[in-house]
C-alpha positions as CSV (number, residue, x, y, z in Angstrom):
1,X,96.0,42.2,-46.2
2,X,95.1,43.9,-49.4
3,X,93.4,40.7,-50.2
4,X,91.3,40.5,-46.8
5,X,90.3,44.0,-47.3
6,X,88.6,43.2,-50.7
7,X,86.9,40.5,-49.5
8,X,85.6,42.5,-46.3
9,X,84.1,44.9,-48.6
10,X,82.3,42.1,-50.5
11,X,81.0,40.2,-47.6
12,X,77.6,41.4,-46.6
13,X,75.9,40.7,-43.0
14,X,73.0,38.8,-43.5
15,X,70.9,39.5,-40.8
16,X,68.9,36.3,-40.8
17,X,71.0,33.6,-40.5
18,X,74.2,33.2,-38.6
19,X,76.9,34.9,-40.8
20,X,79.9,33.5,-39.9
21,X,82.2,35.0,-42.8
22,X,80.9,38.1,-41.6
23,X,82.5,37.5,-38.1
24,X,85.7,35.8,-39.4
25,X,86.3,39.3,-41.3
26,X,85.4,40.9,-38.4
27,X,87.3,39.7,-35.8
28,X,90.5,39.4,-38.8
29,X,90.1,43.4,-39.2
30,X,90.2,43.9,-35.4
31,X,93.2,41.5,-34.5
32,X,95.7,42.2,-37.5
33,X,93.6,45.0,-39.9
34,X,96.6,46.7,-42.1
35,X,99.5,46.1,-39.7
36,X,101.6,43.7,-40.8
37,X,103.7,43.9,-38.0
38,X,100.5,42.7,-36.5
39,X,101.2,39.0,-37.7
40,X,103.5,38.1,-35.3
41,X,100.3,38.3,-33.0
42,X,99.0,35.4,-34.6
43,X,100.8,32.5,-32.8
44,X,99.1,33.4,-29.7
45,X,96.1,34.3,-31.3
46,X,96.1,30.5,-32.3
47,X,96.6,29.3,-28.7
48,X,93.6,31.7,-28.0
49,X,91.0,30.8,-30.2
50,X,92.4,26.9,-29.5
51,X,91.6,27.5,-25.7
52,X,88.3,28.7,-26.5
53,X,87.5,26.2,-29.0
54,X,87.9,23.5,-26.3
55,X,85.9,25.4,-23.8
56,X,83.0,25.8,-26.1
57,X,83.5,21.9,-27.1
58,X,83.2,21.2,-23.6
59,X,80.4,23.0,-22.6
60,X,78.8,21.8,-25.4
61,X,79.5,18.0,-24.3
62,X,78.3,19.0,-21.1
63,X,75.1,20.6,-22.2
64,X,74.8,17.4,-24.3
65,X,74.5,15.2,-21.5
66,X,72.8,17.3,-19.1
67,X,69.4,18.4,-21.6
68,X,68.7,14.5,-22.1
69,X,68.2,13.9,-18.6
70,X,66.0,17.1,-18.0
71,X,64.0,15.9,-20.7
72,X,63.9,12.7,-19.9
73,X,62.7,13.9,-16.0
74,X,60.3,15.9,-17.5
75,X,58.6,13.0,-20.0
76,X,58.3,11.2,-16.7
77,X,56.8,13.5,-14.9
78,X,53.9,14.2,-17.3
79,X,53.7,10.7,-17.4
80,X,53.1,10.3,-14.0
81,X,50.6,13.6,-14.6
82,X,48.6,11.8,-16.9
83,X,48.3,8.3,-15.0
84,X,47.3,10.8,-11.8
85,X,45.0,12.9,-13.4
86,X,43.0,9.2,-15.3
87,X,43.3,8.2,-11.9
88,X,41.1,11.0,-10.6
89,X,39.0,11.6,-13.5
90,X,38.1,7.8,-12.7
91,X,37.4,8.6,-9.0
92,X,35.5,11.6,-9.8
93,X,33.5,9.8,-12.4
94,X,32.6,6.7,-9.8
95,X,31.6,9.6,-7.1
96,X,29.7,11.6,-9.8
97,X,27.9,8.1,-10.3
98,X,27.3,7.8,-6.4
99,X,26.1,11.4,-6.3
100,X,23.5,11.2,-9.0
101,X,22.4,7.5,-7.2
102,X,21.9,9.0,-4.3
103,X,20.3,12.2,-5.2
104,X,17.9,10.5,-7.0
105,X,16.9,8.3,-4.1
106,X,16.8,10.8,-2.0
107,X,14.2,13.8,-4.3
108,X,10.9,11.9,-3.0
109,X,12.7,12.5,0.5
110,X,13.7,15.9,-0.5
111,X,9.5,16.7,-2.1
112,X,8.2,15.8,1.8
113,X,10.8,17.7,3.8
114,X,10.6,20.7,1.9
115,X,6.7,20.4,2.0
116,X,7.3,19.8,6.3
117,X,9.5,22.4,6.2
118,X,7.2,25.2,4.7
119,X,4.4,24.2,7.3
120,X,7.1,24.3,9.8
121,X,7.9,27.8,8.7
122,X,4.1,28.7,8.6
123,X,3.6,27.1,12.3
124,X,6.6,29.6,13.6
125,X,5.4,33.0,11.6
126,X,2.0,32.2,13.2
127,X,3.4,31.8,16.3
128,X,5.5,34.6,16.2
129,X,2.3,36.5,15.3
130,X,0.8,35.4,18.2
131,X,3.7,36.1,20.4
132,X,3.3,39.9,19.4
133,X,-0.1,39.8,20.0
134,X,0.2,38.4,23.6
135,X,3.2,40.5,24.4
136,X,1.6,43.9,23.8
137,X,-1.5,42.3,25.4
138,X,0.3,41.6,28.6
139,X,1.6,45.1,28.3
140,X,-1.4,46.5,28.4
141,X,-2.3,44.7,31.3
142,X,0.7,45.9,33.1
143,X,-0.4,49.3,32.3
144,X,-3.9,48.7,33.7
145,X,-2.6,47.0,36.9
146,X,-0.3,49.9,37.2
147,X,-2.7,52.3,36.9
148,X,-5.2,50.7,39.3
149,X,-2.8,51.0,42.4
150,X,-1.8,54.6,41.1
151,X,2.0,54.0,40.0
152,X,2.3,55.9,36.9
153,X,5.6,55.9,36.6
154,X,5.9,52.1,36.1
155,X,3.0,52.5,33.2
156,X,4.5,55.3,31.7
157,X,7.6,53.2,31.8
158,X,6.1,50.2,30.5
159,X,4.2,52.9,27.7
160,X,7.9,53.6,26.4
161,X,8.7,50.0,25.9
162,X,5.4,49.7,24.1
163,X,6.2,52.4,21.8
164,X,9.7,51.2,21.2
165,X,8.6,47.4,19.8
166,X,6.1,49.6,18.1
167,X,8.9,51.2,16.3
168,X,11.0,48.0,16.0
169,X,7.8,46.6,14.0
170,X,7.4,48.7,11.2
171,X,9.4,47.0,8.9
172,X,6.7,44.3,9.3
173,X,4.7,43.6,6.5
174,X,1.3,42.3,8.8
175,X,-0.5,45.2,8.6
176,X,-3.4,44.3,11.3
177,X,-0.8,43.5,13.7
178,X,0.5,46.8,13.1
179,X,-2.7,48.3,13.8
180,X,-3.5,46.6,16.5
181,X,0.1,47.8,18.3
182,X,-0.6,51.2,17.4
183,X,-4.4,51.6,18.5
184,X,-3.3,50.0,22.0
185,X,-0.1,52.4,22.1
186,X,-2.6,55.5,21.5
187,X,-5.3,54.1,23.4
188,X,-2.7,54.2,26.7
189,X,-0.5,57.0,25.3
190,X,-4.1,59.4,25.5
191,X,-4.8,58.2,29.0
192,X,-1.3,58.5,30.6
193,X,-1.0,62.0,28.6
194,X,-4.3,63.7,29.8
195,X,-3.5,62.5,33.5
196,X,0.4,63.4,33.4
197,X,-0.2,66.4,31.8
198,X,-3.7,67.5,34.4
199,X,-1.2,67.0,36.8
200,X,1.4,69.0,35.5
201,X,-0.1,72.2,34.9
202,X,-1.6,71.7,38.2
203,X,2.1,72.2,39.4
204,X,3.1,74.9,37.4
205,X,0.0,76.8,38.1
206,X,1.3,76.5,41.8
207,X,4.2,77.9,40.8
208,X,3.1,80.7,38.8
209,X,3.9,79.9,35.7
210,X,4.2,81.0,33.6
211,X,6.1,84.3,34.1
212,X,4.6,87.1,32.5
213,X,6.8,89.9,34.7
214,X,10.5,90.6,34.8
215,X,12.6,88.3,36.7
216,X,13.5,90.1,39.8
217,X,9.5,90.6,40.6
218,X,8.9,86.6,39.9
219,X,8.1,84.4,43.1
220,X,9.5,81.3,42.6
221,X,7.3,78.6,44.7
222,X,4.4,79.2,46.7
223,X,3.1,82.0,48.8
224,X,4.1,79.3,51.9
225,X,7.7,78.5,51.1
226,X,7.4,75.2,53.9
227,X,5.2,73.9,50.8
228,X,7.4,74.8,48.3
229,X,9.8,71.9,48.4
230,X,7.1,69.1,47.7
231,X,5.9,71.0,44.4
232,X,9.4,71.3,43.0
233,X,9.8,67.2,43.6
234,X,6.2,67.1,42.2
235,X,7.5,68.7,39.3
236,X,10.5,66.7,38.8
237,X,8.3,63.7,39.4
238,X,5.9,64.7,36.4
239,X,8.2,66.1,34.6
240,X,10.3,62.8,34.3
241,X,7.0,60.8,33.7
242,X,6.1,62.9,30.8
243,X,9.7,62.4,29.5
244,X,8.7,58.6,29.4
245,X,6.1,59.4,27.3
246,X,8.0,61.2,24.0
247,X,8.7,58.2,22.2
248,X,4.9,57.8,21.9
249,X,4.3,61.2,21.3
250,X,6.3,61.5,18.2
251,X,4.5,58.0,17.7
252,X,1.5,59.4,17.5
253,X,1.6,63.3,16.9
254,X,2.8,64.8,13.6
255,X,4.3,68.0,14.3
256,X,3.3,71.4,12.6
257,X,5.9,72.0,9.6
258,X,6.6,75.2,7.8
259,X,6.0,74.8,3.3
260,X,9.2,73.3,2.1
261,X,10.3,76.2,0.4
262,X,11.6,77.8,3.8
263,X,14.0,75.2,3.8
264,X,14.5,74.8,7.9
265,X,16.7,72.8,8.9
266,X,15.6,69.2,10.5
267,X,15.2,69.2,14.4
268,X,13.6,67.0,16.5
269,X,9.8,67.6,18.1
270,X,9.9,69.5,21.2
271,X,10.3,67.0,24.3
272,X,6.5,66.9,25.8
273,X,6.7,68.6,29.2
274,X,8.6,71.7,27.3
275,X,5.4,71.4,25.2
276,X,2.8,71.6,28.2
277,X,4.6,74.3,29.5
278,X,4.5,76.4,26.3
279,X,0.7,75.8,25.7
280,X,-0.4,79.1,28.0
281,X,2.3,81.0,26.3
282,X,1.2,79.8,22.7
283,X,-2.1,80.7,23.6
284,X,-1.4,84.4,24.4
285,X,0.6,84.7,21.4
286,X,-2.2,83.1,18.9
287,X,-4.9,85.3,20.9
288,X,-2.4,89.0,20.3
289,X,-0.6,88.4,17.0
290,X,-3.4,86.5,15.2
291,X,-6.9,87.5,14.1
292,X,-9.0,91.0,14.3
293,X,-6.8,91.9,17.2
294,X,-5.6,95.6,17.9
295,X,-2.0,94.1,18.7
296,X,-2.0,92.3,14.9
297,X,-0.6,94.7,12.7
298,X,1.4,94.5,9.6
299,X,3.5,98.2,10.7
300,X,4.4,96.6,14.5
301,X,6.5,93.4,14.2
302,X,8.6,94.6,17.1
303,X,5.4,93.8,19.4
304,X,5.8,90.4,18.6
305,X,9.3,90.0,18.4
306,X,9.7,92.0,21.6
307,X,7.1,90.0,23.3
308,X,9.0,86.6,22.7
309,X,12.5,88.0,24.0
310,X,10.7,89.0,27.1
311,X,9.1,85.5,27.4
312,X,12.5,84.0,26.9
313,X,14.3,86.4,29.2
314,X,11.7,86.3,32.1
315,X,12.0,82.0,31.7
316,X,15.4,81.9,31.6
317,X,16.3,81.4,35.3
318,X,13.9,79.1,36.1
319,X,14.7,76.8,33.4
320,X,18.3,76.7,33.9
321,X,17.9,76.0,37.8
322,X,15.1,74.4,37.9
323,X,14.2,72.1,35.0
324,X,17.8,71.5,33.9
325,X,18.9,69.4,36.4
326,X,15.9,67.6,36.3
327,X,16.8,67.0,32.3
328,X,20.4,66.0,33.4
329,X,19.4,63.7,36.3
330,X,17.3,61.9,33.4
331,X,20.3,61.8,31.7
332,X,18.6,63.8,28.7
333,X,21.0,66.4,26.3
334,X,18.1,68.4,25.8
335,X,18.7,72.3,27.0
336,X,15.8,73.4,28.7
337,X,16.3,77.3,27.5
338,X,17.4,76.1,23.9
339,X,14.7,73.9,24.2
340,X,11.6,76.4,25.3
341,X,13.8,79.3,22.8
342,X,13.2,76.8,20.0
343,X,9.6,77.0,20.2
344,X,8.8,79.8,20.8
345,X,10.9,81.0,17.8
346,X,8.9,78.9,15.7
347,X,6.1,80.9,16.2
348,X,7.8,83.9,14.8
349,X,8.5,81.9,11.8
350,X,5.5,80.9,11.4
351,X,3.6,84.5,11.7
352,X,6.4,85.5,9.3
353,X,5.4,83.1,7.0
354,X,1.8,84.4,7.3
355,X,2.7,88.2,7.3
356,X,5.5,88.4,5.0
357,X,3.1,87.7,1.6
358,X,0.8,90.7,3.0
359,X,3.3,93.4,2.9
360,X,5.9,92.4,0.2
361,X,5.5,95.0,-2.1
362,X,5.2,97.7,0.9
363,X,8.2,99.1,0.6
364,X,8.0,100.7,3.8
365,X,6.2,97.7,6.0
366,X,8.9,95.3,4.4
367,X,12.3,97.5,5.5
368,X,11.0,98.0,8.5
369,X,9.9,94.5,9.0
370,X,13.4,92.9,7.7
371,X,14.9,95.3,10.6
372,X,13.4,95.0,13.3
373,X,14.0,90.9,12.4
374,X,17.6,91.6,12.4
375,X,17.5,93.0,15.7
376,X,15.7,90.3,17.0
377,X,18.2,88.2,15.9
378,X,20.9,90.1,17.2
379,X,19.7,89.9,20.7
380,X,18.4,85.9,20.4
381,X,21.7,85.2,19.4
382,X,24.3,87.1,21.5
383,X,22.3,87.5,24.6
384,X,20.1,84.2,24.6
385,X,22.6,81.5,23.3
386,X,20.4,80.5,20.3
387,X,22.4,78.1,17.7
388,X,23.1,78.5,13.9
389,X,22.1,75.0,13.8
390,X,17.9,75.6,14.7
391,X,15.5,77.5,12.5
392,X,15.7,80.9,12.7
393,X,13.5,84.1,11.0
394,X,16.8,84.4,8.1
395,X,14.9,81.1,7.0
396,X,12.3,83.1,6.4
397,X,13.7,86.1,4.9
398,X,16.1,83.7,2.8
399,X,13.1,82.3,0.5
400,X,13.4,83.2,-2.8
401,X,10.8,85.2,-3.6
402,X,11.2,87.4,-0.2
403,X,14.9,87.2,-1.0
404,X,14.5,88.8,-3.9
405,X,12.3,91.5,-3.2
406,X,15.3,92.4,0.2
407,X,17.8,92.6,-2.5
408,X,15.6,95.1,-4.9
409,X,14.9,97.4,-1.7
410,X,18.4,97.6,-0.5
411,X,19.7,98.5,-4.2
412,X,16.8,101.1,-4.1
């Protein structure tokens, strides 16, 4: 044991290769190590290591005669690989050939058809051109015909269609064609416009509009109320007519915008029959709040603001009974007091706009403008509905250079 021992201490492992008198000193140290008593282990230690001996031999025999075969399978199978692949190399080679034959036959073929086929494509875009042309020809016929007999309705329905292929072609690049749709959609959209609209302040004139006293003095209708059913469905009538008629409109009318600089939100144009019924209102403002007039001055913006709450307040009923059900029949979302509040807000903002650069180092003018705006918003918004969403004066009084000059008089 001594003798084992010694030569354990002299054995190194070498880590490369398979040591084996590293393992047989090893597994010698861990069966018997310095118990001698431990040799009578050794018989069956014997019988062990035999047992497993003839284990390993025959899974070695086995392995033997299994990893020929495998191989053997697996030359044949790349064989066959190889033949299969030639095979269809060949094949694709031969239909390679065939396609190269026949694609070379068939390029004089392939020079005519592609010049038939541009010609054929030239043919079609002319006679799409001249499709256009005939269908917004036979349009305006139909809106001639209809006006003739005196059934607007049908040619201010027949307008809208106009108006929408109008829109459908402006990603065309024929720029006569163009033309020549939006010259006939004007042409019509003038006539239908001037007639619809003759009409309709005809009606609201009947009416009384619009309503420049407080709401309980206001006579809704004529002064013979047998009469006054047949002007309210003359109203609807005209009114719905006119509604035929936005999609032209915004076509052809580019609406008033405040400098960029105000930063309003978008919102659409006002729908037209909200706009003809504005235009005496407008007018009154323009003719008090603009020019040499006593009512213009820088010290009263409460006039103004004042003056549109009243307009807004003394509208109010008749709008929400009378033209909203006539927006909802047409199945329109617009609200007609959100709708005529909308514009006639926008001319505050816009006689802000003008005002504001006259009195902006006034300290005096500009406080008392910026509150009396305040209170006008108060009262738009908590009394009259008005949305966050529209423009509204704090637009105004938000620009930076009036923004600045609020903050420097409220530190003052």
């Amino acid at each position: 044991m001594a003798t084992i021992a010694v030569r354990k201490k002299e054995v190194a492992r070498d880590l490369d290769h398979c040591d084996i008198p590293y393992y047989v000193s090893e597994f010698v140290e861990r069966e018997v190590g310095n118990d001698y008593d431990s040799l009578r282990k050794l018989d069956n230690l014997i019988d062990k290591l035999s047992e497993n001996k003839k284990q390993l031999e025959e899974q070695v025999l086995t392995v033997s005669s299994e990893v020929p075969k495998r191989i053997q399978n697996a030359l044949k199978n790349a064989e066959d690989s190889k033949k299969s692949l030639s095979r269809l190399l060949e094949e694709e080679t031969l239909l390679s050939d065939s396609i190269n034959s026949h694609l070379l036959k068939a390029q004089p073929w392939m020079e005519d058809l592609d010049v038939l086929i541009s010609q054929v494509e030239e043919i079609e875009r002319h006679l799409s051109y001249l499709k256009w042309i005939s269908r917004i020809e036979e349009l305006s016929d139909s809106i001639q015909q209809y006006l003739m007999t005196n059934n607007v309705p049908e040619a201010a329905s027949t307008l809208a269609f106009m108006a929408e292929l109008d829109i459908k072609l402006q990603e065309s690049s024929c720029s006569h064609l163009l033309a020549f749709v939006r010259s006939t959609v004007k042409f019509w959209h003038k006539i239908l416009k001037d007639k619809l609209s003759s009409d309709f302040e005809e009606v609201l004139t009947q009416l009384r509009w619009p309503f420049v006293g407080p709401p309980q003095s206001q006579a809704f209708g004529l002064a013979a109320p047998a009469s006054a059913p047949d002007v309210y469905n003359n109203l609807e009538m005209l009114f719905c007519q006119l509604l035929k008629l936005q999609t032209s409109d915004e076509l052809l009318t580019k609406p008033k915008q405040l400098p960029e600089k105000y930063s309003l939100p978008p919102s659409p144009p006002i729908i037209l029959p909200i706009q003809i019924m504005l235009n005496p209102l407008q007018k009154r403002f323009k003719y008090h709040f603009t020019g040499n007039k006593q009512t213009n001055v820088l010290n009263k913006p409460e006039w103004y603001l004042t003056q549109v709450l009243m307009w807004i307040g003394n509208h109010a009923k008749f709008l929400d009974d009378k033209i909203q059900p006539i927006l909802d029949k047409a199945g329109s979302s617009v609200n007609a007091g959100l709708e005529f509040s909308r514009a006639l807000v926008m001319l505050i903002l816009e006689k802000l706009a003008a005002d504001i650069p006259c009195l902006l180092y006034d300290d005096t003018l500009f406080c008392h403008l910026v509150d009396e705006v305040l209170l006008f918003e108060r009262e738009l918004y908590s009394v009259h509905g008005y949305l966050s969403s529209f423009p509204s004066c704090m637009h105004i009084l938000s620009e930076e250079s009036c923004f600045q000059r609020w903050l420097t008089v409220e530190k003052k």
